[in-house]
Structures are given as C-alpha cells and as structure tokens.
C-alpha positions as CSV (number, residue, x, y, z in Angstrom):
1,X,0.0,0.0,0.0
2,X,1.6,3.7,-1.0
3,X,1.7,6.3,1.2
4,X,-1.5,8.4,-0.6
5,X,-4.1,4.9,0.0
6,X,-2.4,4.7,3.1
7,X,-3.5,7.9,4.2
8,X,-6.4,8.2,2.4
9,X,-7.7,5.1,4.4
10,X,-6.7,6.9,7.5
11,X,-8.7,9.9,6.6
12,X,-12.0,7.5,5.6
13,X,-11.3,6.0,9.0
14,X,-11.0,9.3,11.0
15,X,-14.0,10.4,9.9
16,X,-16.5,7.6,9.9
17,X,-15.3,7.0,13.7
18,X,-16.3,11.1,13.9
19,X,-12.6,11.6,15.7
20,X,-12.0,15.1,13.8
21,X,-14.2,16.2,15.9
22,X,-12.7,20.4,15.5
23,X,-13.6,21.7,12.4
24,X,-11.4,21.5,9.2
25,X,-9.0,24.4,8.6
26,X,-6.8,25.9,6.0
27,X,-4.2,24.1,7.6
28,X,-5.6,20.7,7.4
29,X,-6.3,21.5,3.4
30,X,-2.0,22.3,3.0
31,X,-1.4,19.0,5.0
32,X,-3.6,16.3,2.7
33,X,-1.7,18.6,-0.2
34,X,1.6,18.3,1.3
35,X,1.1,14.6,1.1
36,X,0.1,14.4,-2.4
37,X,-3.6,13.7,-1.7
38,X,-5.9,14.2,-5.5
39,X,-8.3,17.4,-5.3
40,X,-11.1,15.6,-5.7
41,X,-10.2,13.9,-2.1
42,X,-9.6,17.2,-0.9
43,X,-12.6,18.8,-1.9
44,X,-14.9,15.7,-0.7
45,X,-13.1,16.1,2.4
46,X,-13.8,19.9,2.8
47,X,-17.4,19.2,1.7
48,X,-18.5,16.9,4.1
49,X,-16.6,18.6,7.1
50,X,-17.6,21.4,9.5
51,X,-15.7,24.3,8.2
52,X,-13.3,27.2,9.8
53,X,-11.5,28.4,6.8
54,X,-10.2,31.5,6.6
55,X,-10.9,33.1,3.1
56,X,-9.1,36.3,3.6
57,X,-6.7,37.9,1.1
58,X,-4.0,36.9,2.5
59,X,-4.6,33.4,3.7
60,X,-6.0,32.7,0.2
61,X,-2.3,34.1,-0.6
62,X,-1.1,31.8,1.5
63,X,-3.3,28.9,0.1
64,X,-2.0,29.4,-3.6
65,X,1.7,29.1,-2.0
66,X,1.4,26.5,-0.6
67,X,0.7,24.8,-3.8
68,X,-3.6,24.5,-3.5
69,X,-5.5,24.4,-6.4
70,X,-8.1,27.1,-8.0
71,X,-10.5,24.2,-7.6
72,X,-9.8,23.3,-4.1
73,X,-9.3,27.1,-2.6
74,X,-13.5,27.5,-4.7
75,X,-14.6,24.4,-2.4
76,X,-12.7,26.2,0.9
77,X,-14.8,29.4,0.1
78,X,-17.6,27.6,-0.9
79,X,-17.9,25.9,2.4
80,X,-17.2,28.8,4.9
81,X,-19.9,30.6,3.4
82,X,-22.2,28.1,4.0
83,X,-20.8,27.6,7.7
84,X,-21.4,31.6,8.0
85,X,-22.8,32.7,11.6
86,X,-26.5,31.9,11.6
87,X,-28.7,35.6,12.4
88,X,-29.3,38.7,11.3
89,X,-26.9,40.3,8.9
90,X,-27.0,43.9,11.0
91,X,-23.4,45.9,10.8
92,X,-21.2,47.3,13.1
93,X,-19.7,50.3,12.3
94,X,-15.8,51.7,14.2
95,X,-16.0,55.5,14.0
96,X,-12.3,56.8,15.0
97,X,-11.5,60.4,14.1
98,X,-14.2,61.3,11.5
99,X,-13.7,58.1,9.8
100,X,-15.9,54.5,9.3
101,X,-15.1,51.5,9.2
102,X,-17.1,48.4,8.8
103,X,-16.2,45.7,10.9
104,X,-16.3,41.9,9.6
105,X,-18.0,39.3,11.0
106,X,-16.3,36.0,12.1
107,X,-17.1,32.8,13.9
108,X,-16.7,32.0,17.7
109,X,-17.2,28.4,18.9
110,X,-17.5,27.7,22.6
111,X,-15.6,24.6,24.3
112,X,-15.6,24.0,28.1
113,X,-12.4,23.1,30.2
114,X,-11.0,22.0,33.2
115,X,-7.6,23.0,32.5
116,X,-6.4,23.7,35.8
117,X,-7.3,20.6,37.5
118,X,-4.0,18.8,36.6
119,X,-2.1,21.5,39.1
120,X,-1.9,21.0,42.3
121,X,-3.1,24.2,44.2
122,X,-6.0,23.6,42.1
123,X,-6.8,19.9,41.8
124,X,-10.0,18.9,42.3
125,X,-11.3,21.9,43.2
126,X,-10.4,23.7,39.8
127,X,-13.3,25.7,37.9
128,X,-15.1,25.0,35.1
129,X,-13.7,27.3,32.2
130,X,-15.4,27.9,28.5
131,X,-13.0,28.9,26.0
132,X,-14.7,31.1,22.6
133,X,-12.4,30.7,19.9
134,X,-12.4,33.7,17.4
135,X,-11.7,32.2,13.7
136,X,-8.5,33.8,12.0
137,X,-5.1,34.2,13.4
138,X,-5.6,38.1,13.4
139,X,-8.1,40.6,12.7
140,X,-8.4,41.9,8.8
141,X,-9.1,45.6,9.9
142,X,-6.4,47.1,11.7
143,X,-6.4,50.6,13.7
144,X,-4.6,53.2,15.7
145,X,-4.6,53.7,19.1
146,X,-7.2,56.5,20.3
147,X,-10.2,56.8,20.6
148,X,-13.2,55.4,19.0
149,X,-16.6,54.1,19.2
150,X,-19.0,51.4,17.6
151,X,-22.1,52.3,15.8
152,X,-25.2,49.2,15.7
153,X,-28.5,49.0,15.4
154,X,-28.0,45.7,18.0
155,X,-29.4,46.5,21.7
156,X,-27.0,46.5,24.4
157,X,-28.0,43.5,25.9
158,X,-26.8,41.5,22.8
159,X,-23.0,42.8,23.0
160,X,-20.1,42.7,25.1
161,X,-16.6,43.7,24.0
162,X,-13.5,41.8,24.8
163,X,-9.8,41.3,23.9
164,X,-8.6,38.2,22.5
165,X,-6.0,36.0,23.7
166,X,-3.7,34.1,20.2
167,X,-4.1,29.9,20.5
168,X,-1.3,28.1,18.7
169,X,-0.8,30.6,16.6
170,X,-3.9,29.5,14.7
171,X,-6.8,31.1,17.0
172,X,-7.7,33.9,19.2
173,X,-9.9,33.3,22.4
174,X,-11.2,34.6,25.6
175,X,-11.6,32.0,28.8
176,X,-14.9,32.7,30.5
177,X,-14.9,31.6,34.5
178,X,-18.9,31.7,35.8
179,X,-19.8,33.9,33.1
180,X,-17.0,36.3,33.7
181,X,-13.6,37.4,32.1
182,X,-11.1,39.6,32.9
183,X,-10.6,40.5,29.6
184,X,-14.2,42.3,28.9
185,X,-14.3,46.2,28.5
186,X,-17.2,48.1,29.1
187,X,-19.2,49.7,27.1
188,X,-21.4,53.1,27.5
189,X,-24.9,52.5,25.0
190,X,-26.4,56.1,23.4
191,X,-29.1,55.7,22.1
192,X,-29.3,57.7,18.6
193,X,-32.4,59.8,16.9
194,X,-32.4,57.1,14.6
195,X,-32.7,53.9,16.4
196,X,-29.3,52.6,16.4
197,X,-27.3,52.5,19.4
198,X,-23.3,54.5,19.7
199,X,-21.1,52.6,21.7
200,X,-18.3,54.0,24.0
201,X,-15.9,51.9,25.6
202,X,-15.1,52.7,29.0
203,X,-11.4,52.3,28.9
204,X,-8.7,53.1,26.3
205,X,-8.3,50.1,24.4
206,X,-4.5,49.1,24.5
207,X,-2.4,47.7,21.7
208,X,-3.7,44.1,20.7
209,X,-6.7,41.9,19.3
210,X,-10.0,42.7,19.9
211,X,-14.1,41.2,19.6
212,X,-17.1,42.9,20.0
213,X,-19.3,39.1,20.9
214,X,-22.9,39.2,19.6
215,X,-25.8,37.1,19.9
216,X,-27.3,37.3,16.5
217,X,-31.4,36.4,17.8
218,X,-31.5,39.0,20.0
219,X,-31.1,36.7,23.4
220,X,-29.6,39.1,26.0
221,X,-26.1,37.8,27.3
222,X,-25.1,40.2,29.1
223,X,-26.6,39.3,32.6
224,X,-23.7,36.9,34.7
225,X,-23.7,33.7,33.0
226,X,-26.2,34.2,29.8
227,X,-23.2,34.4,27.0
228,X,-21.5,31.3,28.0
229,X,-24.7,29.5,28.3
230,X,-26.0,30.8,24.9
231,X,-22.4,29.8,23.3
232,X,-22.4,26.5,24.6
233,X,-26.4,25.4,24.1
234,X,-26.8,26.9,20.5
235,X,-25.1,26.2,17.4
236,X,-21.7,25.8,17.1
237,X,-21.5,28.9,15.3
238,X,-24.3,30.4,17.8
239,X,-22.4,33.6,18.9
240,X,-21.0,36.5,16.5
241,X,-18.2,38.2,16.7
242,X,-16.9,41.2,14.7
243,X,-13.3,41.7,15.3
244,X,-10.7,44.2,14.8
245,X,-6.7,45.3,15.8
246,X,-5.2,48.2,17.8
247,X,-1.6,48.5,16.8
C-alpha cells in the first residue's frame, strides 16, 4: 500500500469513527496537499466537514503558495460561506476620528475546560472554564490607538466587548470563569435619533486583538452567565463576533 491509499484510508477512517471532531482548517487542506492527496479527495473532504476556513486575502495568498489548487481554494470558500454565523446580517460600524469602518463578522465556537485541575493548588477543586475561539489568526481591519466608538443597530444587551488571547498561533480566544472574564471592556450604549445605538468603551483600548461578541437572535447575554450558556447550548457557530486590531 503507497503512502497516498495509506492515508487516504486513515482519513475514511477518521472520519467515519467522527474523531475530527474540531472543524477542518486551512491548515488541514496544506497538510492532505503536502502529502500528495488528489483534489477531488480534498474537496470531498472539505465538503463533508464542518468548516473554519479563513478566506481572507492573505490566507488565500497563502493557500495558492502553498501549492492549492483554484478548484480546491473555490470548495474552501464555498464551504465557509455556508458555515457563515446563523442571524441577522445587522453591521457594526468603528467610527475613529471622522472616519468609518465596517467591521467583519467571524465565527466563535465555545468549548468548556477543566484546565487547571491537573495543578496542584487547584486539583479537584479547579473551575469549570469555556473557551470562545475567534476564527482567523488576526483581525483583517487594523487601527490606531485612540479613541473610538461602535455604531449598531443591536441592543445592548446582545454585545459585550473583549480582547482576544492568540491559541497556537492559529486562533484567538477569551476564557470565561462563571460567566466572567477579565478580559471584557465596558461599554457606554447612546441611544441615537435614529434607532441605532453608539457605543463608548469605558477604557482606552490598549495595543492588541479585539471582539465585540454578539448574539445574533437577540437573546440578552449580558446578565452573569447568559453568553457562556447561549455559546455552549446553541449552534456551534451560535455567537457572532466582529473583530478588529489596535496597533
């Protein structure tokens, strides 16, 4: 048996016994190309997985380096539109200085942990944690440090700001303990003459990665534990988040 039915079989394997259980990434797709696995493989394999791709400029850039077909890189952005956040398609606008910008909207998905258990001044006694994964290495729009505000038609008991934590270099997060963080910022809500809400947050925003976390049917999660709760009992795309950078 060659190395490509070898690991072909191994893939088949994998995913009848449902062990992939995290989504397939853009780095998965370089790996079964790396190996010399046929598009067609590839692109079953993206089709019939759930999907974090990221289909930005650059990592598309990144994609076509790496050696992945026109055909394959269509099925990656094929299938992470279809895995798009489920909702309403309302905008959040950063206003900085007299300028706009329109912020994207990514994918969170919420996993619980015990993490801490394994040391030993926390043992057995260690909280549960939930971990929301932002999709994407970094944010595509990138800002100055200063300050700004959020306009969005979404009531202010459907967002919370945070920063973002970087995962393996492949995913930013934020680790929720009962509901809490200590990464959240505040957020003033104005209400304007046209229905929409402005958006202050209470602090300056330091250098780094940043989410403004959204729960797309209008369930309020901003009250103790609601977000983690939604996260973890809806979809696994059930929260929104539209990110952005402070350099």
């Amino acid at each position: 048996m060659n190395t490509k039915t070898a690991a072909l079989f191994s893939i088949l394997a994998l995913s009848s016994a449902n062990i992939f259980a995290q989504p397939m990434t853009n780095k998965d797709v370089i790996e079964l190309i790396g190996i010399g696995m046929d598009d067609a493989v590839v692109i079953s394999k993206i089709q019939n997985s759930q999907a974090d791709f990221d289909t930005s400029t650059k990592a598309l850039k990144r994609l076509k380096d790496a050696g992945v077909s026109s055909d394959v890189m269509t099925a990656i952005i094929s299938a992470d539109a279809n895995a798009g956040p489920s909702g309403d398609a309302s905008r959040i606008t950063l206003v900085q200085g007299g300028n706009t910008l329109e912020l994207n909207q990514v994918r969170v998905r919420a996993e619980e942990s015990r993490r801490k258990k394994w040391i030993p001044v926390y043992g057995k006694f260690a909280k549960k944690e939930t971990f929301l994964f932002v999709s994407g290495i970094t944010a595509d729009n990138e800002i100055a440090n200063g300050d700004l505000s959020f306009n969005a038609a979404m009531e202010p008991n459907r967002v919370r700001l945070v920063e973002l934590g970087k995962h393996k270099k492949r995913e930013r997060f934020v680790v929720f303990t009962k509901g809490a963080t200590d990464r959240e910022i505040g957020l003033s809500a104005k209400k304007l003459s046209d229905g929409t809400f402005e958006y202050t947050p209470k602090t300056a925003l330091d250098s780094g990665e940043y989410a403004l976390l959204v729960s797309p049917d209008g369930t309020n999660i901003t009250n103790g534990n609601a977000l983690v709760q939604y996260a973890l009992n809806t979809s696994m795309y059930g929260i929104s988040a539209y990110d952005f950078k402070v350099r």
